[in-house]
Every structure is written in structure tokens, then in C-alpha cells.
NUPA-436344 format. One record per residue (C-alpha): x, y, z. Coordinates in steps of 0.02 Angstrom, whole numbers, plus 50000, padded with zeros to 5 digits. Layout:
BEGIN
+-------+-------+-------+
!    px !    py !    pz !
+-------+-------+-------+
!     X !     Y !     Z !
...
+-------+-------+-------+
//
This chain:
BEGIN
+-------+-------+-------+
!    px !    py !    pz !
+-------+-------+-------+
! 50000 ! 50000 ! 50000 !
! 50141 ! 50120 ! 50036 !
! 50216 ! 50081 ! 49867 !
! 50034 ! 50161 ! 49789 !
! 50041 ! 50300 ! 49883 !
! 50219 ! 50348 ! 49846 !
! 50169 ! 50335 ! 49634 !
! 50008 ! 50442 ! 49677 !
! 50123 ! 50565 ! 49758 !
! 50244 ! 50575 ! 49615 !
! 50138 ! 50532 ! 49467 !
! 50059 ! 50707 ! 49478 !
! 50224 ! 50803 ! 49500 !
! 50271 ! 50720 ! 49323 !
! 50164 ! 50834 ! 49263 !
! 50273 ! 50989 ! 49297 !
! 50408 ! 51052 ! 49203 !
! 50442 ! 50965 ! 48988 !
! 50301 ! 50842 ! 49016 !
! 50152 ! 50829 ! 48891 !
! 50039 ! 50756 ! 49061 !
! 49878 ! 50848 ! 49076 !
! 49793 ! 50773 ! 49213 !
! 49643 ! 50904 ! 49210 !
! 49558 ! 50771 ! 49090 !
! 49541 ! 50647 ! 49250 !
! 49543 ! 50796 ! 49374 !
! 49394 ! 50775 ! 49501 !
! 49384 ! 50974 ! 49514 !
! 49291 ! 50979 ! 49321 !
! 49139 ! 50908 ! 49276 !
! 49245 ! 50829 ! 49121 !
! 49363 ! 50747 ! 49238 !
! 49243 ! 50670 ! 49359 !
! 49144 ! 50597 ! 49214 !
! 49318 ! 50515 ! 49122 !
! 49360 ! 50449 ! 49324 !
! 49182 ! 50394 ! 49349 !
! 49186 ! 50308 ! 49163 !
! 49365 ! 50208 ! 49188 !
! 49310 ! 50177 ! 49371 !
! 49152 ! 50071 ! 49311 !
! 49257 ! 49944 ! 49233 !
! 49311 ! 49849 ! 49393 !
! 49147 ! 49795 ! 49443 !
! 49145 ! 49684 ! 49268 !
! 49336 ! 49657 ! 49311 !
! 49322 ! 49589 ! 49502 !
! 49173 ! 49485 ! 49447 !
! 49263 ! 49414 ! 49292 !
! 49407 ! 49383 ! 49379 !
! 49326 ! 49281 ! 49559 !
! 49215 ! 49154 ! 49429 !
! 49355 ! 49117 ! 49339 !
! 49466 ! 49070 ! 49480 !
! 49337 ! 48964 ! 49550 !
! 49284 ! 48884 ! 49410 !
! 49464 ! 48851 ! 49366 !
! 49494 ! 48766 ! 49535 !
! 49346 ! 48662 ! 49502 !
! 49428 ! 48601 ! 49353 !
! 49603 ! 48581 ! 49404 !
! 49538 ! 48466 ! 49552 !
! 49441 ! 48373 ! 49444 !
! 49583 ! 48378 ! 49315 !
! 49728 ! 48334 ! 49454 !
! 49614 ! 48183 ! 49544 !
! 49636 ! 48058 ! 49416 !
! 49837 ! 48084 ! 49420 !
! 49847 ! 48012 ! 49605 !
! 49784 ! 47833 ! 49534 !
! 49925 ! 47729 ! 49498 !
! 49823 ! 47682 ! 49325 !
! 49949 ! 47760 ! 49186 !
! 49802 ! 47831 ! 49077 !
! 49735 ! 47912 ! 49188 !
! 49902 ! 48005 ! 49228 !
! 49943 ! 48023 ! 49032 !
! 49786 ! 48118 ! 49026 !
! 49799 ! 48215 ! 49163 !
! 49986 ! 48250 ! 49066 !
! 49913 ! 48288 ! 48906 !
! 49773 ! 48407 ! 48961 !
! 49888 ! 48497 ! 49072 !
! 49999 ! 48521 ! 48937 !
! 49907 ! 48553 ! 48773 !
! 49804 ! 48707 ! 48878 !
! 49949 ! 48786 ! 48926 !
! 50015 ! 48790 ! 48765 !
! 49878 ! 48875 ! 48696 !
! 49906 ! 49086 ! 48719 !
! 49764 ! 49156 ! 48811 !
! 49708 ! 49273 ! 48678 !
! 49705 ! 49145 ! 48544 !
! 49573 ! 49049 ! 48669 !
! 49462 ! 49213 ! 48705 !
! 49474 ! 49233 ! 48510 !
! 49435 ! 49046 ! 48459 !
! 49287 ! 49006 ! 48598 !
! 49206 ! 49177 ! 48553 !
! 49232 ! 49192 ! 48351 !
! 49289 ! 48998 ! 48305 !
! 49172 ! 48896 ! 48405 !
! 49001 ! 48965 ! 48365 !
! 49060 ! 48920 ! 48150 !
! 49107 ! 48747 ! 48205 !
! 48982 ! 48687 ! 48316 !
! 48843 ! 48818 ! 48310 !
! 48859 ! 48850 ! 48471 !
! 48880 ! 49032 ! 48537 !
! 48911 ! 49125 ! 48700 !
! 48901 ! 49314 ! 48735 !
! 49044 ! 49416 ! 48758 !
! 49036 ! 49389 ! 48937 !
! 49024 ! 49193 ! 48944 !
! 49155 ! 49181 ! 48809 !
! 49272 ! 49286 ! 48898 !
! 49231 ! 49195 ! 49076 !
! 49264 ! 49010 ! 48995 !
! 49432 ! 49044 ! 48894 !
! 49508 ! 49128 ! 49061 !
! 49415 ! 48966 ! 49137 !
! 49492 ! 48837 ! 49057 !
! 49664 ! 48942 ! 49044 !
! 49693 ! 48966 ! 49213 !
! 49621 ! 48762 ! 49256 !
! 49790 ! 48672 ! 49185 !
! 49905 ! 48807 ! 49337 !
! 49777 ! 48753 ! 49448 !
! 49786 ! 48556 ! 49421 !
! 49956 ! 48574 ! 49435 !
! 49944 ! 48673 ! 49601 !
! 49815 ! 48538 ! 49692 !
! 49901 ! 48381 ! 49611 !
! 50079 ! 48464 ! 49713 !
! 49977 ! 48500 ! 49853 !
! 49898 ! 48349 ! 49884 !
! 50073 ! 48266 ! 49846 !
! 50155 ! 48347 ! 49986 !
! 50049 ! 48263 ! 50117 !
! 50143 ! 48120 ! 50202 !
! 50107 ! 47949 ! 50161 !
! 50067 ! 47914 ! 50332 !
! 49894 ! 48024 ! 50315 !
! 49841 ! 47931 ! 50193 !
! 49860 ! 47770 ! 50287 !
! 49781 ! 47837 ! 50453 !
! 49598 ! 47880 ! 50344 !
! 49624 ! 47687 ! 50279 !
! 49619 ! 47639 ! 50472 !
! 49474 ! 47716 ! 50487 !
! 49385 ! 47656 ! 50361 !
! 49362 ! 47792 ! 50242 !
! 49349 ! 47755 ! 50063 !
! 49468 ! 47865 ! 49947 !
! 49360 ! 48012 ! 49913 !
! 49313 ! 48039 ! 50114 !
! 49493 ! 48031 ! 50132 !
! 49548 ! 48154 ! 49999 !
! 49398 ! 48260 ! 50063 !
! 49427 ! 48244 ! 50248 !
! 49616 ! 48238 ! 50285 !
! 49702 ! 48264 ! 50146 !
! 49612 ! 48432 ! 50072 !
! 49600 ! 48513 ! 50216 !
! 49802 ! 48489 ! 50253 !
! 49834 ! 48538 ! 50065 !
! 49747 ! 48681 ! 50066 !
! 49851 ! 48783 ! 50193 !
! 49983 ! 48725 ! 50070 !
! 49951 ! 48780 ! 49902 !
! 49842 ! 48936 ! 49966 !
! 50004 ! 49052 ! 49930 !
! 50001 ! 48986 ! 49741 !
! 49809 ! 49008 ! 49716 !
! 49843 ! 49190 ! 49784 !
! 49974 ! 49209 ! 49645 !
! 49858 ! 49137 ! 49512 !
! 49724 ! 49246 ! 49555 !
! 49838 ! 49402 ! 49545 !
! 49880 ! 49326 ! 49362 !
! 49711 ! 49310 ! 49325 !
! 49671 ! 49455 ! 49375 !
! 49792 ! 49548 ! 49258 !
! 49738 ! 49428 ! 49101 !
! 49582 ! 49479 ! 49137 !
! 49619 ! 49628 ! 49043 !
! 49637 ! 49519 ! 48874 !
! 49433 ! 49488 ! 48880 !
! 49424 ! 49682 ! 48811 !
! 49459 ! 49613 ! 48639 !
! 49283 ! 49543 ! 48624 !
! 49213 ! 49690 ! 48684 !
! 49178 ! 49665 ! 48878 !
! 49174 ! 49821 ! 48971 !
! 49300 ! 49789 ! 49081 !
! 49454 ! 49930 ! 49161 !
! 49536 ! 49881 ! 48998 !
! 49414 ! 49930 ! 48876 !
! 49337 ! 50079 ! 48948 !
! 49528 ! 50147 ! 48961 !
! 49518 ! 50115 ! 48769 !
! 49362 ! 50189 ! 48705 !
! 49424 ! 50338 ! 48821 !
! 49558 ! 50362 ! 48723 !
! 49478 ! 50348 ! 48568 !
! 49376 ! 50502 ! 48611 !
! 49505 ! 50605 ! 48721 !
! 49675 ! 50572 ! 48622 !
! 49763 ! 50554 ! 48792 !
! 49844 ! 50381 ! 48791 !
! 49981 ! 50428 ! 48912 !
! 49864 ! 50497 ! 49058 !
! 49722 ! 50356 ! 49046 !
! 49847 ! 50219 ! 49020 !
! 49928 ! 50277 ! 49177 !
! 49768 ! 50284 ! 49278 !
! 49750 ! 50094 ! 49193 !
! 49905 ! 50042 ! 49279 !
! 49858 ! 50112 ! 49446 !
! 49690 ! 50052 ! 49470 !
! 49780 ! 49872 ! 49419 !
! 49914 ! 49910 ! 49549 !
! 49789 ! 49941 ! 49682 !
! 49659 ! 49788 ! 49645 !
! 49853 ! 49674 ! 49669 !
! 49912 ! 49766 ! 49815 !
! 49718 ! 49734 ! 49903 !
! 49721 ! 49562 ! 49838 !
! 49907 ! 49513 ! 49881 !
! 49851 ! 49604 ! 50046 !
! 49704 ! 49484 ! 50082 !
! 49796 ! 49331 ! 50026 !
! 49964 ! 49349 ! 50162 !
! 49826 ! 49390 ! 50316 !
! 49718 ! 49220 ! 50251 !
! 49888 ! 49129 ! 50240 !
! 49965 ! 49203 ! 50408 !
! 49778 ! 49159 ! 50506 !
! 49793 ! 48980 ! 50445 !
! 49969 ! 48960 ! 50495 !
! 49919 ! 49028 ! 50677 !
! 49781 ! 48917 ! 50660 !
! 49858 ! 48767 ! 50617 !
! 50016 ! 48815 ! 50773 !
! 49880 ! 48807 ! 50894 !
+-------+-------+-------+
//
């Protein structure tokens, strides 16, 4: 948080001397200013929401997606391999760009902006997460394992009971990082025309001609949703670690 505060405090000073800056056209003080603020500020509603479905529908499908590699069957682990793979080889752009424009021509099938945007960063962001709860669940001992077995639990109550629980304290740190990545990939979704920070810094531009100063603000209000975020994340991590000490 003090690292925002020291840019606010310079970024305006920037404006003195040989700079081009004009920060009048975001200035609060005129009615033009408030309304360009007010119009870049309504983009991260449609960011924050964009951003929290993803990550939970991508840890739906990363568990689902990392479950089948703890079997000892070797397909099951190959395919857990391949999927892992083959979506993160795939740029996230190209995916936003495929599901919305490519997928409705070869199936028929054909989501709005919104949905489009929501399922590419989806299925994206899934493959990190399998990856994360496959590690995770790998790093609990053996011995865990074999005390559910003693009492009788089958292998989901186990996973669901003593393993997850013990995994999550572990992997919680790289969740927080994904959702900080997602977060800023979020801002790909503009290129379908969802009306996120992204594009309304965009079609401001378009009508102001002042890239530098919007694109600035753009970078700030991204700083400041990562520094809340990254915030949140180290108190949730340092409360389960006091947790789990007593």
C-alpha cells in the first residue's frame, strides 16, 4: 500500500516542468474529469466479477483435472499430462478469440461476450491450477493417507477429509498468485468487447486522444486491485498458519 501511495504522490508532480501530462482530463475538480474517472472507474465491477468466477471455476477444474493423476492407473496420469499440457500451450488470447469467434462456425454454438470471455480465462487458468492441487495433495505424508484407511474411509472421504483440508494451507500462497495473474489477464477479455478497466481505458482514448494519462490511471487502478488482493491473501495465509500452530 505504501508503494501506491508513493506513485500517487509523484505521478502528479510528472506533470510539471517538459512533460506533455495533463491530468485536468481525469481531474475530480471539472465536471469533464469526474465523468472520464467515473467512466474508467466502472470497469472493475465487470473486472472483480470476471476475475473471482474464473478462479473458482478454474479450481473446480484443476481438482477434477489433478484427481485422476493420484491413481496409479497410467492413463489416467497420461491424461491428466496431456490436458495439462496442450492448455497451457495454447496463448490466452488465441482461446478468448477461438471460443468467442471459432466455436460458434464449428459447432453452432455461441456464447456472449461475457460467457466467452469467463470460459477461455476458465479453462486457461484450470491446467496452473491442476498442477497446484496435484503438488499440494502430493506433499501430504504417506502416513495420512494410511491413518483415513484405518478408519475406514473410502478414497474420496479421505481426499475430502484429511488430505484437502492439510493441502489447502499448502498451496493457498500459489492460488493467491494465480488469482493476481488472473486478475491481470483479465484485461485480454476487452478484445471481444467486455466492458471491463481495459476497455473503457480504450474507448476513452479513442475520444480524448490522451493515451499517456488514461493508460497511467489503467496501471494504477491494476496496481491497487494486486496490492488489496496480495494484501488479503498473506493475512488468510498468516491466520491459517496461527491456526494450524495452535
Amino acid at each position: 500500500m505504501r508503494n501506491l501511495f508513493f506513485l500517487l504522490l509523484i505521478l502528479p508532480l510528472t506533470s510539471c516542468g517538459k512533460s506533455e501530462l495533463n491530468w485536468l482530463i481525469l481531474s475530480p475538480n471539472n465536471i469533464e474529469g469526474l465523468t472520464n474517472l467515473k467512466f474508467l472507474l466502472s470497469g472493475i465491477t465487470t473486472t472483480i466479477y470476471i476475475s473471482i468466477v474464473s478462479i473458482v471455476i478454474s479450481m473446480m477444474i484443476g481438482f477434477i483435472v489433478a484427481v485422476p493423476s493420484l491413481a496409479k492407473s497410467k492413463f489416467l496420469t497420461y491424461l491428466n499430462i496431456g490436458y495439462v499440457e496442450i492448455v497451457r500451450a495454447i496463448p490466452l488470447l488465441v482461446l478468448i478469440l477461438w471460443i468467442y469467434y471459432g466455436l460458434p462456425i464449428m459447432t453452432g454454438v455461441s456464447f456472449s461476450p461475457f460467457v466467452s470471455g469467463i470460459i477461455a480465462l476458465s479453462i486457461s487458468e484450470s491446467a496452473f491450477q491442476a498442477e497446484i492441487f496435484r503438488a499440494g495433495i502430493n506433499s501430504i505424508k504417506k502416513a495420512q493417507w494410511e491413518a483415513g484407511s484405518s478408519l475406514g474411509l473410502d478414497f474420496l472421504k479421505k481426499l475430502r477429509l484429511v488430505i484437502l483440508p492439510q493441502a489447502i494451507k499448502n498451496i493457498l500462497p500459489a492460488i493467491g498468485n494465480q488469482f493476481v495473474y488472473v486478475l491481470k489477464m483479465s484485461s485480454l477479455v476487452s478484445i471481444i468487447g467486455i466492458g471491463d478497466l481495459t476497455r473503457k481505458a480504450n474507448e476513452l482514448v479513442v475520444t480524448t486522444y490522451r493515451p499517456l494519462e488514461i493508460y497511467t490511471f489503467l496501471i494504477l487502478e491494476y496496481l491497487a486491485l494486486i496490492l488489496i488482493v496480495s494484501y488479503v491473501v498473506r493475512k488468510l495465509e498468516k491466520k491459517l498458519k496461527k491456526d494450524s500452530n495452535n
